[in-house]
Each structure stands twice: as structure tokens, then as C-alpha cells.
C-alpha positions as CSV (number, residue, x, y, z in Angstrom):
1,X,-76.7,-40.5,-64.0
2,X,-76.1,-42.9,-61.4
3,X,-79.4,-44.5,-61.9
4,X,-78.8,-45.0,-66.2
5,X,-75.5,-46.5,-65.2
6,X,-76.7,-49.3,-62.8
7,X,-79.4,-49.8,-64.7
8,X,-77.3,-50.3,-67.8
9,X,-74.7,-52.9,-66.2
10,X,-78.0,-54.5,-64.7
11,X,-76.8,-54.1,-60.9
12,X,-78.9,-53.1,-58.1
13,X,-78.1,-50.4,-56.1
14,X,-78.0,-52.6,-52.8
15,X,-75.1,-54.5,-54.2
16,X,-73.0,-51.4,-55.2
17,X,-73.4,-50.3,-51.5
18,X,-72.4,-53.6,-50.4
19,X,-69.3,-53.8,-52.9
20,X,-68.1,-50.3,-51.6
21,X,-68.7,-50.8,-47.8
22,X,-66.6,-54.0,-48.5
23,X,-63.7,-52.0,-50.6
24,X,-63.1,-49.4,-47.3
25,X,-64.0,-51.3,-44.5
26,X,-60.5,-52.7,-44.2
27,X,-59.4,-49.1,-44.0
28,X,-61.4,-48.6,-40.2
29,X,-60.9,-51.9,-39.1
30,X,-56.9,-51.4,-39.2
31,X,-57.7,-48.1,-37.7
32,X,-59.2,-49.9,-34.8
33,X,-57.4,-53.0,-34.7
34,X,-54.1,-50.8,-34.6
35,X,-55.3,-49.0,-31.9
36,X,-56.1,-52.4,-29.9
37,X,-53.3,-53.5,-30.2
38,X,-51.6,-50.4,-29.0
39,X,-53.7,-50.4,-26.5
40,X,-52.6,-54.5,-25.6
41,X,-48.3,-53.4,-25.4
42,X,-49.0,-50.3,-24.1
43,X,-50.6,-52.2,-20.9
44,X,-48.5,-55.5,-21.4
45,X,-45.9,-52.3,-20.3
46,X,-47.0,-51.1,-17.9
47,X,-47.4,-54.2,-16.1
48,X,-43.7,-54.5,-16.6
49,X,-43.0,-51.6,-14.7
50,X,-41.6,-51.8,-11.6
51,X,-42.6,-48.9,-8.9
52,X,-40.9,-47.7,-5.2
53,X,-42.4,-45.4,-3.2
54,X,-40.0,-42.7,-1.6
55,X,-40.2,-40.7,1.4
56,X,-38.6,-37.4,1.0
57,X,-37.8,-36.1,4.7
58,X,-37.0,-32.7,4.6
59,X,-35.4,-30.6,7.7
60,X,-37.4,-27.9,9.3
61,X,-35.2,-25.0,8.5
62,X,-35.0,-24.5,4.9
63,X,-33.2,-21.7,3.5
64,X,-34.2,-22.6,0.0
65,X,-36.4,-20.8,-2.5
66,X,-39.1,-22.9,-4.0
67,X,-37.3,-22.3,-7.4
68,X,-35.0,-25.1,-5.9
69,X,-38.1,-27.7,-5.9
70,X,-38.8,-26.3,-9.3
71,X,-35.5,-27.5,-10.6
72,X,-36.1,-31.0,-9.4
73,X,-39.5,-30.6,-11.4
74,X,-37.7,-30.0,-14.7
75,X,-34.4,-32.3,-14.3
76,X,-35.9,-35.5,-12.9
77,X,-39.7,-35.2,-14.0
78,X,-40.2,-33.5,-17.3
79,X,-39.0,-36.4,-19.5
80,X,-39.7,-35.0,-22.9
81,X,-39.4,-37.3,-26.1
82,X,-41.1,-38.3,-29.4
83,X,-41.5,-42.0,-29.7
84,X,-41.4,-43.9,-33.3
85,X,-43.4,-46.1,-34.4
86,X,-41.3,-48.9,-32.6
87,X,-41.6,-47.6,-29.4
88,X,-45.3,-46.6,-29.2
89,X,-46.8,-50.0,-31.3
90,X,-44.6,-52.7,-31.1
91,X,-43.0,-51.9,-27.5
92,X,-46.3,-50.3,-26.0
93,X,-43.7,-47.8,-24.1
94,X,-45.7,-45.2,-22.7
95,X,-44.6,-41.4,-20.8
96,X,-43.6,-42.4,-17.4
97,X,-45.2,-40.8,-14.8
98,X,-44.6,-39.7,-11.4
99,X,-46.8,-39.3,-8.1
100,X,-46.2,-36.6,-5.8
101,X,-47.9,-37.2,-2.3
102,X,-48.4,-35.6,1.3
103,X,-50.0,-37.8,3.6
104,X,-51.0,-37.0,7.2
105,X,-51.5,-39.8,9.2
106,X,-52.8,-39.5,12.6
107,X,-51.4,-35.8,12.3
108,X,-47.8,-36.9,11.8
109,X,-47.1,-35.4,7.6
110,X,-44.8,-37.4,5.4
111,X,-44.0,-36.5,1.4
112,X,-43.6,-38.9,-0.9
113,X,-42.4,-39.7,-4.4
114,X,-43.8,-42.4,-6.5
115,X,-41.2,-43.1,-9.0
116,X,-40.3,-46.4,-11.6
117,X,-37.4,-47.7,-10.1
118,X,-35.3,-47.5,-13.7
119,X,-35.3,-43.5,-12.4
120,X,-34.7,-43.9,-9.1
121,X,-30.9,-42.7,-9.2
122,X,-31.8,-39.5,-11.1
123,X,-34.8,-38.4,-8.3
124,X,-32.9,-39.2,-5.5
125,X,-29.6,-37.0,-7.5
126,X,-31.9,-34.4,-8.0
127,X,-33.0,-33.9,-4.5
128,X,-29.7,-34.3,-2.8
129,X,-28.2,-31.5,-5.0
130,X,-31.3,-29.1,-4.1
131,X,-31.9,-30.2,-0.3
132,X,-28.5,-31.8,0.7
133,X,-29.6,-32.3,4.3
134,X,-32.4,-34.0,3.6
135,X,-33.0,-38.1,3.8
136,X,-34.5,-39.9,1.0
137,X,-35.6,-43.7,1.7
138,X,-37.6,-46.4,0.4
139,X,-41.0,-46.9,2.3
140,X,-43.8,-49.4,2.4
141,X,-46.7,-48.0,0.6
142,X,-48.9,-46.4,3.1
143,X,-52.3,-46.8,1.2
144,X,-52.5,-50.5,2.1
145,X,-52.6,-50.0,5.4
146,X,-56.0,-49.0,5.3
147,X,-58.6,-51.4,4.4
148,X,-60.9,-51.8,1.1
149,X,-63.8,-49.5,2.2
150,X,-67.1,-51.4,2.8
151,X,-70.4,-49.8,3.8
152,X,-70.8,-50.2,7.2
153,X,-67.1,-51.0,8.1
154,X,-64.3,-49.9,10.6
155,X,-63.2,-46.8,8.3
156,X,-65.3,-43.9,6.3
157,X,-64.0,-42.2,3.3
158,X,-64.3,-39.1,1.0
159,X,-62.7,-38.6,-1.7
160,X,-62.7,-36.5,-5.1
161,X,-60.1,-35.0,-7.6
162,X,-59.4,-31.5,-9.0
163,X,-58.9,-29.9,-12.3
164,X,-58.7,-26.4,-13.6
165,X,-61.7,-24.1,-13.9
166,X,-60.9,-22.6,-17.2
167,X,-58.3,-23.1,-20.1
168,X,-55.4,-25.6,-18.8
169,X,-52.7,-22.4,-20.0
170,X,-54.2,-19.9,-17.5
171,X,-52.1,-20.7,-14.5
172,X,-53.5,-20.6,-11.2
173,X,-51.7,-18.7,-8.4
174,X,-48.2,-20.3,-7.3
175,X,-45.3,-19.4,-4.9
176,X,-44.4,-16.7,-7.8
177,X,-47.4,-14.7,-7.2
178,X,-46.8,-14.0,-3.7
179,X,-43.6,-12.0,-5.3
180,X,-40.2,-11.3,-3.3
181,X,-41.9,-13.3,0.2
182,X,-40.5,-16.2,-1.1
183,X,-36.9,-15.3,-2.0
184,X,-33.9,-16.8,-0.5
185,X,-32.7,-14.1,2.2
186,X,-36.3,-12.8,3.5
187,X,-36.5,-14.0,7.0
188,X,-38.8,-16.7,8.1
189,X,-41.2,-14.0,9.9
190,X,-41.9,-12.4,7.2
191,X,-42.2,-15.5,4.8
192,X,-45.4,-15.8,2.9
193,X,-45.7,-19.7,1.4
194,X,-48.9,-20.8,0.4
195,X,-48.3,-24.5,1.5
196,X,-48.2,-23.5,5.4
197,X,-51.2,-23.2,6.0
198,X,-52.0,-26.7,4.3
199,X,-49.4,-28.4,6.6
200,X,-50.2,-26.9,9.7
201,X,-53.9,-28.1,9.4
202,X,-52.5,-31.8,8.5
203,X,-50.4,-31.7,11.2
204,X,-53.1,-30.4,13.5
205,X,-55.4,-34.5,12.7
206,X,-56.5,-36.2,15.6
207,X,-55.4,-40.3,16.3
208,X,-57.7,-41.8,13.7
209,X,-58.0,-39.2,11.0
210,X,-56.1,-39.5,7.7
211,X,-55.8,-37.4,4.7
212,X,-53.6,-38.4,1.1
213,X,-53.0,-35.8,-1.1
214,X,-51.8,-36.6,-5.1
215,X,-50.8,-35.2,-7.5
216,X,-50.0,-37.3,-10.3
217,X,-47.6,-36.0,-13.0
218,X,-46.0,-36.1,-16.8
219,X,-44.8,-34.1,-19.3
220,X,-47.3,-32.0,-21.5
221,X,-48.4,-34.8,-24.0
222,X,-51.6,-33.2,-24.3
223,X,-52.9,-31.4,-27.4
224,X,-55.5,-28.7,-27.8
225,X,-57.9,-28.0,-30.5
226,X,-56.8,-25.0,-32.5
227,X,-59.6,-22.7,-33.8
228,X,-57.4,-20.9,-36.4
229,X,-56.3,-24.7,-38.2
230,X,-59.0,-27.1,-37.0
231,X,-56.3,-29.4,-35.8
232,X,-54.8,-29.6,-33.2
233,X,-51.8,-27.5,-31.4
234,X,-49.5,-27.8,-28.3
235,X,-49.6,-25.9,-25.2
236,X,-47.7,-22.8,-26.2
237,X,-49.5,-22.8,-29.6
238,X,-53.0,-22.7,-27.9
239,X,-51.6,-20.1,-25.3
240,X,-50.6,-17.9,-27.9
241,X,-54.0,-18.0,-29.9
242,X,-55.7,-17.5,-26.9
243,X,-53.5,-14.0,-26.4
244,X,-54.6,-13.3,-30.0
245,X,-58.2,-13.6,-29.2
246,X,-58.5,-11.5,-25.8
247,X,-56.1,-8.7,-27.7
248,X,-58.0,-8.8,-30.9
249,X,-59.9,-5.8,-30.1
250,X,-57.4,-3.8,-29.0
251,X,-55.2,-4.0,-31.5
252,X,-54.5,-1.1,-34.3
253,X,-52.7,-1.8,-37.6
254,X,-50.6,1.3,-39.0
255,X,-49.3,1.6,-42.7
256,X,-45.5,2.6,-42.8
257,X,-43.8,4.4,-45.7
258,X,-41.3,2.2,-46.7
259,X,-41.8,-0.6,-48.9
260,X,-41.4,-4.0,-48.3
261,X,-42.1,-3.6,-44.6
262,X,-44.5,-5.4,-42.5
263,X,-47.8,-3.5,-40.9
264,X,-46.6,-2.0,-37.9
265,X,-49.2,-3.3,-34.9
266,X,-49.8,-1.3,-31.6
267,X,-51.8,-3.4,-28.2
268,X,-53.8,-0.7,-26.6
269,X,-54.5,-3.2,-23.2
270,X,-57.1,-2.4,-20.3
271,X,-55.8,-2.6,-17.4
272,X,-57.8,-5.7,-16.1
273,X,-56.0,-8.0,-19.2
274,X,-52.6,-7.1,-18.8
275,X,-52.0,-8.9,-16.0
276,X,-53.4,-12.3,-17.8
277,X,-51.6,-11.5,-21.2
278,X,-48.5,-11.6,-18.5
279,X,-49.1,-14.7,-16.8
280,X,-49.6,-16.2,-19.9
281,X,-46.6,-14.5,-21.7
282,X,-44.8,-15.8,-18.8
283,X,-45.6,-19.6,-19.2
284,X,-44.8,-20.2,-22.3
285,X,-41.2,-19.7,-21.1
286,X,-41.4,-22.5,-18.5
287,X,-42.0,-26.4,-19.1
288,X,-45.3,-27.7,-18.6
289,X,-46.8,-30.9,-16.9
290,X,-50.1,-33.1,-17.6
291,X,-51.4,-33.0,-13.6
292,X,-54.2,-34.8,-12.1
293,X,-54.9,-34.3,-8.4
294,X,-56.9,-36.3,-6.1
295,X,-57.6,-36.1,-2.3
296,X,-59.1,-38.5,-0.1
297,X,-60.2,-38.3,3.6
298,X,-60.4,-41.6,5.6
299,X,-61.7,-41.5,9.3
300,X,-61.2,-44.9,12.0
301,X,-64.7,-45.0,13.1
302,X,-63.3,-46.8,16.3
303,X,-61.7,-43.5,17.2
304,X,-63.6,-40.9,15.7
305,X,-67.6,-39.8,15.7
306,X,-69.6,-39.6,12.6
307,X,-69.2,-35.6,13.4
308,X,-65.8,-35.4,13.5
309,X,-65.7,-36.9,10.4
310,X,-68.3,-34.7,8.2
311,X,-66.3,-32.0,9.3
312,X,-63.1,-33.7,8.2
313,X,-64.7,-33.8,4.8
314,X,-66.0,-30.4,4.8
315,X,-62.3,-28.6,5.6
316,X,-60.1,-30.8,3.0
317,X,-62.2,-29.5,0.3
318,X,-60.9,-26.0,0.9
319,X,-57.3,-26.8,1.3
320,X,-56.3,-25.6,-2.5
321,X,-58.2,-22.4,-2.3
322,X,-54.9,-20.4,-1.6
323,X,-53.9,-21.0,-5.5
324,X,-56.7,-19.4,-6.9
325,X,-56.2,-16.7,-8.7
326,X,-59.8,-14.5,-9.7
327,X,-58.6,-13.0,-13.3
328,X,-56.4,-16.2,-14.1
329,X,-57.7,-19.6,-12.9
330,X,-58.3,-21.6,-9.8
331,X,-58.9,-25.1,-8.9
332,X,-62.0,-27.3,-9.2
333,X,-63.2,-29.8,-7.2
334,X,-64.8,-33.0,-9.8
335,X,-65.7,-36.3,-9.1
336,X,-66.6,-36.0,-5.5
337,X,-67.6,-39.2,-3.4
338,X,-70.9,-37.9,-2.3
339,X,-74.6,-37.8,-4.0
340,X,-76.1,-34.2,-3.5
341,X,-79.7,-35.5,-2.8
342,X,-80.7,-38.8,-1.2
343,X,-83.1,-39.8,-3.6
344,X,-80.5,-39.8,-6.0
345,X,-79.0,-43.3,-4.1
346,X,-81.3,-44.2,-2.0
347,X,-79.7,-48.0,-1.3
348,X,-76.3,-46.5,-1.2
349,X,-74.9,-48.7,-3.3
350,X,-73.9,-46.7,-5.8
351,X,-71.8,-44.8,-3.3
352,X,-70.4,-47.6,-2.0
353,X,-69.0,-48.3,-5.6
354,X,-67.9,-44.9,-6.7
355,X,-65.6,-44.7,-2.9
356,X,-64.5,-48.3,-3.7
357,X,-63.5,-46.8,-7.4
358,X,-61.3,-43.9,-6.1
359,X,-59.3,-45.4,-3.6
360,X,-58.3,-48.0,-6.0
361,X,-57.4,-45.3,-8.5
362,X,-55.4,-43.4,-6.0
363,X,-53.3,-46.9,-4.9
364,X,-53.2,-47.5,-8.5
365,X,-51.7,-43.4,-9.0
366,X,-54.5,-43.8,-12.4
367,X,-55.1,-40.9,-14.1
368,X,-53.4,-41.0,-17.4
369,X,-54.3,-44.5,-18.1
370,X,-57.2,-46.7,-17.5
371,X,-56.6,-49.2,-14.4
């Protein structure tokens, strides 16, 4: 039918593909060049952001639960909004974000906030009320003290970053899963807190050593692919489908007697899912963060042996392994600064770029936009 009706209008079928790629192609190319150009305020923003790096010093005894910290989390971090039109393409405002940093240098351990100086007032608010003996003030930013790394040079590096294992709504194991050890009134001796053991072993670096620790943070703007709608869902939505699918077979539908009432549903779970269908139950009453985290090791070749260093490297890779959680979720290490076979960069060069790349990213704090 086609055919009879170019051939009757005498026009050839080249042309009429021509004429209709030229009817819609204005449709993707304001697809794309609205997307540039959010792309163009969104960094013409950024750049207009002004950053101040503070150092939280905290005293030793701390009678606190970590519930406190956890309130800090959700009054002077989680910055939830929907942004119109306005804001996202004509302002280019994008989600603040926050970096949350330990840093042992030369043993001695220092926490840090990296914060836009607009919210400075609320973060340092927020901690006072929580920790009211504790000092808050502006620092230089340590990163820079440290040269570029260059093959060859005065400092080694290793760095890499971390992500979940599995599904970002399966929590890995925090301070709640160590249950009462961590209340307020339990005495220090019989304290469990899983971020001990990764001070004590900062604290324990020799002269020369360093290791940064980062974890860079923002509310849940992420979406997730729903496989009931095709589209695409927040994090509670996806949690929830997720419970549906891991229940589905233990689930029985009974008939009731009176009309006009829904199907009455009984979940027969084993034993090895209730304890996910918890956790999970659990989070979706809390807020929830977009988090990258990134590590990097730095040794002063002046002061320390090539051995000392590989072993540095070897130990800072294990330092999240307290938080993982077999049946939930558990951290993964990604992007690592090292080549598993020689052959695979045999001039080195390519290392020598990819350790350039991350400690620009971690002076940058880059993980939710491109640097």
C-alpha cells in the first residue's frame, strides 16, 4: 500500500525518509540540547559554590549514643526538595552535598566536614546541640599538603572506592546491629562500637604514613527501575517490591465469607528471611542518603620502605569489613589503583594516570558529578 501510494504521487521512497527524519529530528535535538544546557548552569553552579572544610574535635569521653550523630545526619544533611523547572534549567541548582572525612596523619586522627559555607551555621548548630563539648573550627584543607603523585616521586599512593555488594535497600551492618552495646548507660567496658577498631589502627600510623577516608553524601535522589511498572520507583518503592518478590512464595491467599472484603493474606517466612524482611521493613522508616566512599593510602618514601608501604595497602582494604552483614549486604571494594597482572601495564603509565585520577577526585569530594 505504501508502495501504490509513493508511486502514485511520483516520490521516491528516499525522499519520504528524508522528509520524516527532518519532521522529528527537532524533537531529539531539544532533547539533547536541553540536557546541555543543563548540564552548562548546573556546572556554571557549582563553580559558584563556595566550600570550608571543618574539623569536628570531639572529647574522648562520650556518653552519647550514636543515635545522636544520627540526628545531625537527618537535621543538617538530608536536604530533601523537588526543584522546578526554574531551579534545575535556568539556575543549574543542583542537591548540595556533603563530605564526611577521617584522616590519620602521621597517626594523629582528625574528622572533618566538608560543607558549602551558605550551611555552615546549621552543621555547626547541629553539632553543638548533640556534642556540646566539642570544638568545631575552620581548617586548611589537608589534601594539599601532599603533592600531585608522579611515578617515581617522594610519596606512593593507593587508592580505591566502595559500593554495596547487592541491592542499595539491603543495609549493611551498622551501630544498630550490635543491639543494647551501644545504648546510653552501658559502661565503656562493655561497649561494642564498630568504629574502634578502625581508629585505634589509624591512630597506631608511623611518621610518614597517611590514610583519608570519605564518604561523600546527599539525599536519596536516586531512582530504581521498577519491574512491576517498567519505570522507575524511589527507594522505599523498590524496597517494598523487593519484599514482595522474596515473600512471593510463601504467601497463602484465603477467601472470607463476607462480601465486599478483601482476600485475607498469611506470610509463612523461613527462618533465614525474616531477619532480611526486618531490616528492610525497618529502613523504610528511616531517611536515606546517595553515599560514595573512597579511601586512599599515601606513604613518604623518605620515611618509610617500599614494605611498609604494601602492607599499608594491604590492611586499609579490610578496615569496612566490620559492617558486613552475610544475609543482608556488605561493602565492596571498586575502582582499586592497582593492575592485577603486570602484563596488563607493563609501562606503568596507565597506573600512573588512574592514581593521578583518584586523588583529584577525592580533593575534588567527585562522586555525584563529573569533575
Amino acid at each position: 500500500m505504501i508502495e501504490n501510494f509513493l508511486a502514485t504521487h511520483n516520490i521516491n521512497l528516499l525522499q519520504a525518509l528524508l522528509v520524516i527524519v527532518g519532521y522529528l529530528m527537532p524533537i531529539p535535538l531539544s532533547v539533547i540540547a536541553l540536557n546541555l544546557w543543563h548540564h552548562y548552569r548546573q556546572e556554571r553552579f557549582i563553580m559558584g559554590i563556595k566550600w570550608v572544610l571543618l574539623e569536628i574535635q570531639v572529647p574522648r569521653d562520650v556518653v552519647k549514643s550514636p543515635s545522636a550523630m544520627e540526628l545531625i545526619f537527618t537535621n543538617a544533611f538530608y536536604h530533601k526538595s523537588n526543584k522546578g523547572f526554574w531551579e534545575q534549567y535556568i539556575q543549574g541548582a543542583p542537591w548540595f552535598w556533603f563530605s564526611l572525612e577521617i584522616a590519620s596523619i602521621d597517626g594523629r586522627v582528625h574528622f572533618f566536614i566538608r560543607t558549602p559555607t551558605r550551611i555552615r551555621n546549621l552543621v555547626e548548630t547541629q553539632i553543638y546541640g548533640q556534642y556540646p563539648q566539642a570544638k568545631v573550627i575552620e581548617v586548611d584543607d589537608y589534601v594539599f599538603h601532599v603533592p600531585q603523585y608522579k611515578k617515581g616521586g617522594d610519596w606512593n599512593m593507593w587508592g580505591c572506592e566502595f559500593k554495596k555488594l547487592k541491592e542499595d535497600f539491603l543495609p549493611i551492618k551498622t551501630y544498630k546491629g550490635f543491639g543494647d552495646d551501644m545504648k546510653t548507660g552501658v559502661k565503656e567496658e562493655f561497649k561494642v562500637d564498630p568504629i574502634t577498631p578502625t581508629i585505634e589502627y589509624l591512630g597506631s600510623l608511623p611518621r610518614g604514613q597517611q590514610v583519608w577516608m570519605q564518604m561523600v553524601i546527599r539525599w536519596n535522589v536516586k531512582k530504581y527501575h521498577s519491574h512491576v511498572t517498567g519505570g522507575h520507583v524511589e527507594f522505599n518503592e523498590a524496597a517494598v517490591e523487593y519484599i514482595d518478590k522474596i515473600t512471593k512464595g510463601f504467601v497463602r491467599l484465603h477467601d472470607v465469607d463476607k462480601p465486599g472484603l478483601p482476600t485475607a493474606k498469611q506470610v509463612f517466612l523461613p527462618d533465614h528471611l525474616k531477619p532480611v524482611v526486618e531490616a528492610l521493613t525497618k529502613g523504610l522508616t528511616q531517611v536515606h542518603f546517595d553515599c560514595g566512599i573512597r579511601l586512599i593510602a599515601l606513604s613518604d618514601n623518605r620515611l618509610c620502605s617500599e614494605d611498609q608501604f604494601q602492607n599499608l595497602r594491604r590492611e586499609v582494604r579490610l578496615l569496612f569489613r566490620q559492617y558486613a552483614s552475610p544475609s543482608l549486604n556488605e561493602l565492596d571494594r571498586v575502582n582499586s589503583t592497582q593492575f592485577d597482572a603486570p602484563w596488563s601495564d607493563p609501562t606503568g603509565l596507565a597506573l600512573t594516570t588512574i592514581k593521578k585520577r583518584m586523588l583529584d577526585w577525592y580533593r575534588l569530594r567527585v562522586f555525584f558529578h563529573p569533575p
